[in-house]
C-alpha positions in Angstrom: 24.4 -1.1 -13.0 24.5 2.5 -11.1 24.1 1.7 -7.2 21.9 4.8 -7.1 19.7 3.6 -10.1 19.1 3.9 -14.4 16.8 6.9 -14.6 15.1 7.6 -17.9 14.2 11.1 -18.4 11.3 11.9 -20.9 11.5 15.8 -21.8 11.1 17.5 -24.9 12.9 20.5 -23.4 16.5 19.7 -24.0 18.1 22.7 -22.0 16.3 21.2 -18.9 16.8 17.3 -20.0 20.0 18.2 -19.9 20.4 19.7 -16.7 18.6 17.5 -14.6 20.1 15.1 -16.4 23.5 16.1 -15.2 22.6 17.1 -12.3 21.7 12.9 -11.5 24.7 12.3 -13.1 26.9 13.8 -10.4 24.6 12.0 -7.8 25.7 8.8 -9.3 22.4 7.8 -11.2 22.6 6.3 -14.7 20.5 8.2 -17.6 18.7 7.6 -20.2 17.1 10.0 -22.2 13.8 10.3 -24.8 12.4 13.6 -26.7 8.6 12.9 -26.9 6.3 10.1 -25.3 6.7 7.8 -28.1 10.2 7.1 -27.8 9.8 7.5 -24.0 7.1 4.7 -23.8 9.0 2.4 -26.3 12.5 2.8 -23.9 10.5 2.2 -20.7 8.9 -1.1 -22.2 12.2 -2.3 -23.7 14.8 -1.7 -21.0 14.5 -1.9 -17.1 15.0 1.2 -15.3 14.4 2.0 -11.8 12.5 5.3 -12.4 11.2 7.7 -14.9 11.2 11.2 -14.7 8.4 12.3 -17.2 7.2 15.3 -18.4 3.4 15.8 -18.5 3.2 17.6 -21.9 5.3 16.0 -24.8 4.8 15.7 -28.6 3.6 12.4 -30.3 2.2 11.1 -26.8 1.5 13.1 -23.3 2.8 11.7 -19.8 -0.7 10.6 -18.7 -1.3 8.5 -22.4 2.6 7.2 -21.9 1.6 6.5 -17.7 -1.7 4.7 -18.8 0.0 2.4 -21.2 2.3 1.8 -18.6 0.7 0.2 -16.4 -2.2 -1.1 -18.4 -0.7 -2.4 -21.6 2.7 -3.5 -20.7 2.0 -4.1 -17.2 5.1 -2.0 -15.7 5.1 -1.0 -12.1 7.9 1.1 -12.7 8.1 4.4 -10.2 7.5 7.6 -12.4 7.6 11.0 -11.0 5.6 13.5 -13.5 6.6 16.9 -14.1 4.4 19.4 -15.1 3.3 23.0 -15.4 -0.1 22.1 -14.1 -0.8 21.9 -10.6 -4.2 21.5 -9.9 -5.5 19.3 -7.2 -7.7 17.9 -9.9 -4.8 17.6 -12.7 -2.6 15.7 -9.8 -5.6 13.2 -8.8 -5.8 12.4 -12.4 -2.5 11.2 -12.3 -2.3 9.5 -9.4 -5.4 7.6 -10.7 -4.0 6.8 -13.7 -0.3 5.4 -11.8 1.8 8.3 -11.3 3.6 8.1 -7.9 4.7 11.0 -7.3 4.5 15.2 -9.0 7.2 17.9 -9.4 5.5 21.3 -10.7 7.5 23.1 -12.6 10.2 25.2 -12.1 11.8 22.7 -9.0 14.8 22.5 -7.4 17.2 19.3 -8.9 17.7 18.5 -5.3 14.0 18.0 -4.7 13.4 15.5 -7.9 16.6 13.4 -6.8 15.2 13.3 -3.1 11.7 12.1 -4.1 14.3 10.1 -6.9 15.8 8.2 -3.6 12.0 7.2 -2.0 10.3 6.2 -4.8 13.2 3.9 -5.6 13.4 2.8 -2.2 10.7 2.3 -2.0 10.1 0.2 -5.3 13.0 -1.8 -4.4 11.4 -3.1 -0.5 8.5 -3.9 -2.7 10.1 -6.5 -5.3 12.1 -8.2 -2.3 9.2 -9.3 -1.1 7.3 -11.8 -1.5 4.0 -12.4 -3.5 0.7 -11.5 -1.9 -1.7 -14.1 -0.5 -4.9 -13.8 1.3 -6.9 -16.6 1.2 -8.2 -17.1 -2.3 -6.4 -13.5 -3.3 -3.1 -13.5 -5.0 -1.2 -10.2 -5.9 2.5 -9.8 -7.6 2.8 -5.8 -7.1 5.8 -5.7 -9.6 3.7 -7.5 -12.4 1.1 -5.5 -11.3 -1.4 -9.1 -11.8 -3.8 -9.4 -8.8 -6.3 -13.0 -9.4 -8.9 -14.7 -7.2 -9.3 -18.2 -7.1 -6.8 -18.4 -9.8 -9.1 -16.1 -11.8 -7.4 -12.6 -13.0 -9.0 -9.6 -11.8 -8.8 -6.1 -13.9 -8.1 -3.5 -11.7 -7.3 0.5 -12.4 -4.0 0.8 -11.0 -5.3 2.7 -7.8 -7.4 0.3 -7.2 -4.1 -2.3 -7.4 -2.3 0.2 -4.6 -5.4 -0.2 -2.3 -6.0 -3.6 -2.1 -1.9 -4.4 -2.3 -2.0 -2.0 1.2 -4.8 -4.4 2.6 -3.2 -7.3 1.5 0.2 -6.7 3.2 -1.3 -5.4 6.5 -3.8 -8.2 6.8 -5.4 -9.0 9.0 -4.4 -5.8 10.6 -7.0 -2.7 10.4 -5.9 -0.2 8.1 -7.3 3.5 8.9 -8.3 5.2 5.8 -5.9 8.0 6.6 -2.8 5.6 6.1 -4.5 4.5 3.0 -4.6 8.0 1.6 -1.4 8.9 2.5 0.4 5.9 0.8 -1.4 6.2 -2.5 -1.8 10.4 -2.8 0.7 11.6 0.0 -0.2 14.9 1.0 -2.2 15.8 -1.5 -5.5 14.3 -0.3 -8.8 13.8 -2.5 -11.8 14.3 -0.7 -13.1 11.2 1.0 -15.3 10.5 -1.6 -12.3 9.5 -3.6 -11.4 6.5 -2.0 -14.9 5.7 -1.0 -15.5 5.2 -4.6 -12.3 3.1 -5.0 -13.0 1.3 -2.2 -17.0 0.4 -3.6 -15.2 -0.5 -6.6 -12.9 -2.9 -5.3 -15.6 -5.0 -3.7 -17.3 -5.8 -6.5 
């Protein structure tokens, strides 16, 4: 396996599949590639890859449908950055909701998607050398994306998954709701009503 990581590209634009592609090629990533979000969704269920570059508009299935069944359905934690032509506050929230980590609007420099590339992956990979979660009667496996109390399974949206995985790992530490937003939306920050909600949610 590539030491830098197997990337799967989704893009229905070949001219800049192709050039990205390359691009990660020369930086010593492994590529896959799919044309629409069909194929892309099948490929990222099937094979282990340690991102996914996706793009948010694609025939047969768009990035948010192809994120959603992700990390609901098949239960894959696996780092996608979305790429898209939108970029609204409102259009990036929506993603972040749903389990994108990270946004690229288009046009972007290849050297900017291969840095955010490098974090997310690193980021990803401190994450599944640790250990699983447990706080008292909580239990949470981040790369199975399963959280259960009292040996009961709890169905949780996947933002709600980051939040209480951050509070789980810091316990019994205080965690300030500014390092809370910044790990699940970076620096582009919902209003605080946002994670008031998620937190409400997350208590019941």
């Amino acid at each position: 396996m590539s030491k830098a990581g197997v990337i799967l590209i989704v893009e229905d634009n070949s001219v800049l599949a192709e050039t990205v592609g390359t691009f990660l090629e020369t930086n010593g990533y492994e590529i896959d590639f799919a044309a629409d979000g069909l194929e892309g969704y099948r490929l990222a269920t099937e094979s282990r890859y340690d991102a996914i570059v996706l793009d948010g508009n694609l025939p047969r299935m768009d990035g948010l449908e192809v994120v959603r069944r992700l990390r609901q359905e098949a239960r894959r934690s696996t780092p996608v950055i979305m790429i898209s032509a939108r970029d609204t506050l409102e259009d990036k929230i929506s993603g972040l909701e749903l389990g994108v980590d990270d946004y690229l609007t288009k046009p972007f420099a290849a050297q900017e998607l291969a840095a955010r590339l490098r974090a997310v992956i690193r980021r990803d990979r401190k994450e599944l050398a640790g250990e699983i979660l447990k706080v008292g009667d909580l239990t949470l496996d981040p790369h199975a994306l399963q959280a259960s109390r009292s040996g009961k399974r709890l169905e949780l949206s996947p933002v709600s998954m980051k939040l209480l995985q951050i509070l789980m790992r810091e316990s019994p530490r205080v965690v300030s709701r500014r390092e809370i937003e910044r790990e699940i939306w970076g620096d582009g920050l919902p209003d605080s009503d946002t994670l008031r909600s998620h937190i409400y949610n997350l208590r019941k």
